[in-house]
C-alpha positions as CSV (number, residue, x, y, z in Angstrom):
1,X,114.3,100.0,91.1
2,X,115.4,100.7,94.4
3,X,113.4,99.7,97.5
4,X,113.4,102.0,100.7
5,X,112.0,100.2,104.2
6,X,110.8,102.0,107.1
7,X,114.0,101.9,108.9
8,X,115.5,103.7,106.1
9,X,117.3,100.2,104.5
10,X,117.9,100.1,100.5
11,X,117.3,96.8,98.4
12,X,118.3,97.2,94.4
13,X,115.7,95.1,92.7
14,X,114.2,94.2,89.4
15,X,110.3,93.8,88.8
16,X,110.9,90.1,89.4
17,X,111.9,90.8,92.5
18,X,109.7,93.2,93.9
19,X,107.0,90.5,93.3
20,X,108.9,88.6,95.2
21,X,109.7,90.9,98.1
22,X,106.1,91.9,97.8
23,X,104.5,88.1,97.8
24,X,102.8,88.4,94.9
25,X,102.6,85.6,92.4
26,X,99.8,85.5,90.1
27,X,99.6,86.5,86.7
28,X,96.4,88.9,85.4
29,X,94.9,90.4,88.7
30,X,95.1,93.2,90.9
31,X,96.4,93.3,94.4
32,X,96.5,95.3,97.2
33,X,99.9,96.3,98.4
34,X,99.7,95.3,102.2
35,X,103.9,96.0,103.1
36,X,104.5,99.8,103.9
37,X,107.3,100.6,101.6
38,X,108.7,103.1,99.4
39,X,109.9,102.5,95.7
40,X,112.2,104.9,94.5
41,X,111.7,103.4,90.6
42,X,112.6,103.5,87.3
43,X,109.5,106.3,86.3
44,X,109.4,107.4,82.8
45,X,109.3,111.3,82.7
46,X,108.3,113.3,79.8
47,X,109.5,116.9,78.7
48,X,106.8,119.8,79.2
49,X,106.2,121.9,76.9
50,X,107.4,125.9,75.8
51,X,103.9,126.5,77.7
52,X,104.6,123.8,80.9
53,X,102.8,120.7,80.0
54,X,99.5,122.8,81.0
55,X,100.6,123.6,84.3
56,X,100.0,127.4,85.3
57,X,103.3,129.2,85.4
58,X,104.5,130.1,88.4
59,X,107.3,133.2,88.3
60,X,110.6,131.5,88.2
61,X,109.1,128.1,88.8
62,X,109.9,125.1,85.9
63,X,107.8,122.6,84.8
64,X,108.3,119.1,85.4
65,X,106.2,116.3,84.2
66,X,107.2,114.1,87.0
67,X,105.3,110.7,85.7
68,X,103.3,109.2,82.9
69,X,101.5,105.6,81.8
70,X,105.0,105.2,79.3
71,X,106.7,101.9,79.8
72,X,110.4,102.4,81.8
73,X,113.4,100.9,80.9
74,X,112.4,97.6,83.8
75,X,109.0,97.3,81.7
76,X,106.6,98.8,84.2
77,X,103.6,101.1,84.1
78,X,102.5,103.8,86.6
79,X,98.6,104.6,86.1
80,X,98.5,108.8,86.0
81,X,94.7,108.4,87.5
82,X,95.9,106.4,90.4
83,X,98.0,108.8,91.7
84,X,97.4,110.0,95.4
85,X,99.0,113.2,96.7
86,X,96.8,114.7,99.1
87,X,99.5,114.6,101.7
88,X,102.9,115.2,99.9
89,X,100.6,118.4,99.0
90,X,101.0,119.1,102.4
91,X,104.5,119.5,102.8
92,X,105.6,119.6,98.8
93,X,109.2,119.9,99.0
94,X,111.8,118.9,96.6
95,X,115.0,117.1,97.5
96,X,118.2,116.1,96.4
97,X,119.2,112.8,95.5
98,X,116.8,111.3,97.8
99,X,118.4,112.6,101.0
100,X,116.2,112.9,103.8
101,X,119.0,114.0,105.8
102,X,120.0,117.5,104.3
103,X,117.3,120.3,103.8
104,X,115.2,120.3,100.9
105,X,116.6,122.5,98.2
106,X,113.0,123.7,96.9
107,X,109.2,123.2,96.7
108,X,107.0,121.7,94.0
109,X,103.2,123.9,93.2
110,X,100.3,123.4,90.8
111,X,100.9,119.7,91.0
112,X,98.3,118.1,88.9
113,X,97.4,114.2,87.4
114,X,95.9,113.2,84.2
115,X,95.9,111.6,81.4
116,X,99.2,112.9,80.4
117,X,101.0,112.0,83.9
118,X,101.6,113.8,86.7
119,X,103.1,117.0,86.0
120,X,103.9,120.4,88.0
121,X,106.4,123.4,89.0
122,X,109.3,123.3,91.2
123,X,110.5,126.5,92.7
124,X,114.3,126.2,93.8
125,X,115.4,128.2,97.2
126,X,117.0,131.4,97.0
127,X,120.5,132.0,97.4
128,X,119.9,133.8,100.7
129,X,119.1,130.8,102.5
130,X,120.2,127.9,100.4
131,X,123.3,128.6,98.1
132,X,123.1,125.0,98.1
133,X,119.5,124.7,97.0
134,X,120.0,128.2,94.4
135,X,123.0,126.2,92.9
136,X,120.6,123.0,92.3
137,X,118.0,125.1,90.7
138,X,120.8,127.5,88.8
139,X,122.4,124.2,87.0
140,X,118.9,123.2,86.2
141,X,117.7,126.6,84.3
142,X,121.3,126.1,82.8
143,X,120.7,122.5,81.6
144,X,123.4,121.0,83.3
145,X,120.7,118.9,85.9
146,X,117.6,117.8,84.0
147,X,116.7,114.9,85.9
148,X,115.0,113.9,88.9
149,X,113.1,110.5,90.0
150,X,109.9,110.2,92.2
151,X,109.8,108.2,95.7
152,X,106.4,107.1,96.0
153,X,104.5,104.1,98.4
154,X,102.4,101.0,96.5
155,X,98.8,100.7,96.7
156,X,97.6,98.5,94.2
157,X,99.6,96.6,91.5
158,X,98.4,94.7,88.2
159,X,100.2,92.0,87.0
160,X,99.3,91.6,83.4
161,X,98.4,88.0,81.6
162,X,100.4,86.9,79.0
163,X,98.4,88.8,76.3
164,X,98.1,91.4,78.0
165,X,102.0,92.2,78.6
166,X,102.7,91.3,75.1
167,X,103.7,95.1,74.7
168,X,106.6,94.6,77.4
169,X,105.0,95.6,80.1
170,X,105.5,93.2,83.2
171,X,103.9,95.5,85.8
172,X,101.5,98.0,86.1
173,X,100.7,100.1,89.5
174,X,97.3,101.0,89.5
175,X,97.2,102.9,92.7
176,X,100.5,104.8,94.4
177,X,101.0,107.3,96.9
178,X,103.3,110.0,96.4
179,X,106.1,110.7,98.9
180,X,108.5,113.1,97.8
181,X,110.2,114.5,94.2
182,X,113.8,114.0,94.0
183,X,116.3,116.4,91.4
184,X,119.4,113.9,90.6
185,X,122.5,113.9,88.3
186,X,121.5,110.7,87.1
187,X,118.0,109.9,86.6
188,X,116.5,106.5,87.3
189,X,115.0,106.5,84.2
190,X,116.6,108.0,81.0
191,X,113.3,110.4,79.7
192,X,113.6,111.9,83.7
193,X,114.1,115.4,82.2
194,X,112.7,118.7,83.3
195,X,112.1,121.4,80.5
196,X,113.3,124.8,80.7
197,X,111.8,126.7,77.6
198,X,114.9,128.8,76.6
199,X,117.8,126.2,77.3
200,X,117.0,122.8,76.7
201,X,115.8,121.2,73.4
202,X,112.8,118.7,73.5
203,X,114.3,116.5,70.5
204,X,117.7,116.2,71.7
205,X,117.0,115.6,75.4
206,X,115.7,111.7,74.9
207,X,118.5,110.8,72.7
208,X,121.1,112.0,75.1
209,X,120.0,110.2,78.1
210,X,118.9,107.1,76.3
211,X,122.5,106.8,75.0
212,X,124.0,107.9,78.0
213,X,122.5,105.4,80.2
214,X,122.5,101.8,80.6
215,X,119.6,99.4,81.0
């Protein structure tokens, strides 16, 4: 999990110590997340379906299912229903790597949250404009890019008792805001995949990544 401050500074950190950064301490109860911060994290992604997950095709656009309740690979949750993207809806664009400082290389629409995650369509820009941005999107509908991680900012975290996390999980986020949608080489998280119906194969996908990737 990486940690992004307001003056742009990254910290590498595990969930141990984003409690820690965070000042939270105890065990089984929900807190408000009072430090203005963004968590570029380890989110589990799922592949959409032939149809897009559900979410209404969009000419040239693919579907993404950019986050759901699974448990990642640092043994965290993200609650789908406590997603808030009123105002990444406002300005929905889709960047590379996580760099704020070259132009986004597309948009995302139809963005949607429920019980299977967070989930929508990202429309790359056209070679016109953005041979950068084209190529991005071109190596994605090719299935040589599949990945992509989500920036988002802490509202409300649960800390699970000890029964309670017997599953793994260490961490839950109850409430998050979203900030932006990253497309990366390497995904944060090994089941960060997009799914493009014609080239990329839902069974095989997982496997890949999961043995391509280290904890």
């Amino acid at each position: 999990m990486i940690i992004r401050t307001k003056a742009g500074q990254f910290e590498e950190v595990n969930c141990e110590g984003l409690l820690q950064f965070l000042g939270v301490k105890n065990e089984g109860q929900t807190v408000t997340v009072a430090q203005d911060i963004e968590l570029i994290a380890p989110v589990p992604f799922t592949l959409a379906d032939g149809e897009g997950g559900g979410v209404p095709a969009i000419p040239d656009g693919i579907a993404w299912v950019f986050s759901t309740f699974d448990l990642d690979r640092m043994s965290e949750r993200i609650d789908p229903s406590g997603w808030d993207f009123s105002c990444y809806l406002k300005n929905p664009v889709v960047q590379w790597a996580h760099r704020f400082d070259i132009p986004a290389i597309g948009r995302a629409e139809n963005i949607i949250a429920d019980e299977q995650g967070l989930r929508g369509s990202i429309i790359f820009n056209a070679k016109e404009f953005d041979a950068f941005g084209w190529g991005i999107g071109e190596r994605v509908k090719a299935g040589v890019i599949r990945a992509g991680s989500v920036g988002f900012r802490p509202l409300e975290i649960e800390i699970p008792s000890k029964k309670d996390s017997e599953d793994g999980t260490s961490l839950i986020f109850r409430k998050q805001e979203l900030l932006e949608f990253s497309v990366c080489n390497v995904p944060a998280n090994p089941f960060a995949l997009a799914k493009s119906a014609e080239i990329i194969n839902s069974k095989s996908s997982p496997d890949f990544w999961g043995g391509f990737i280290g904890a």
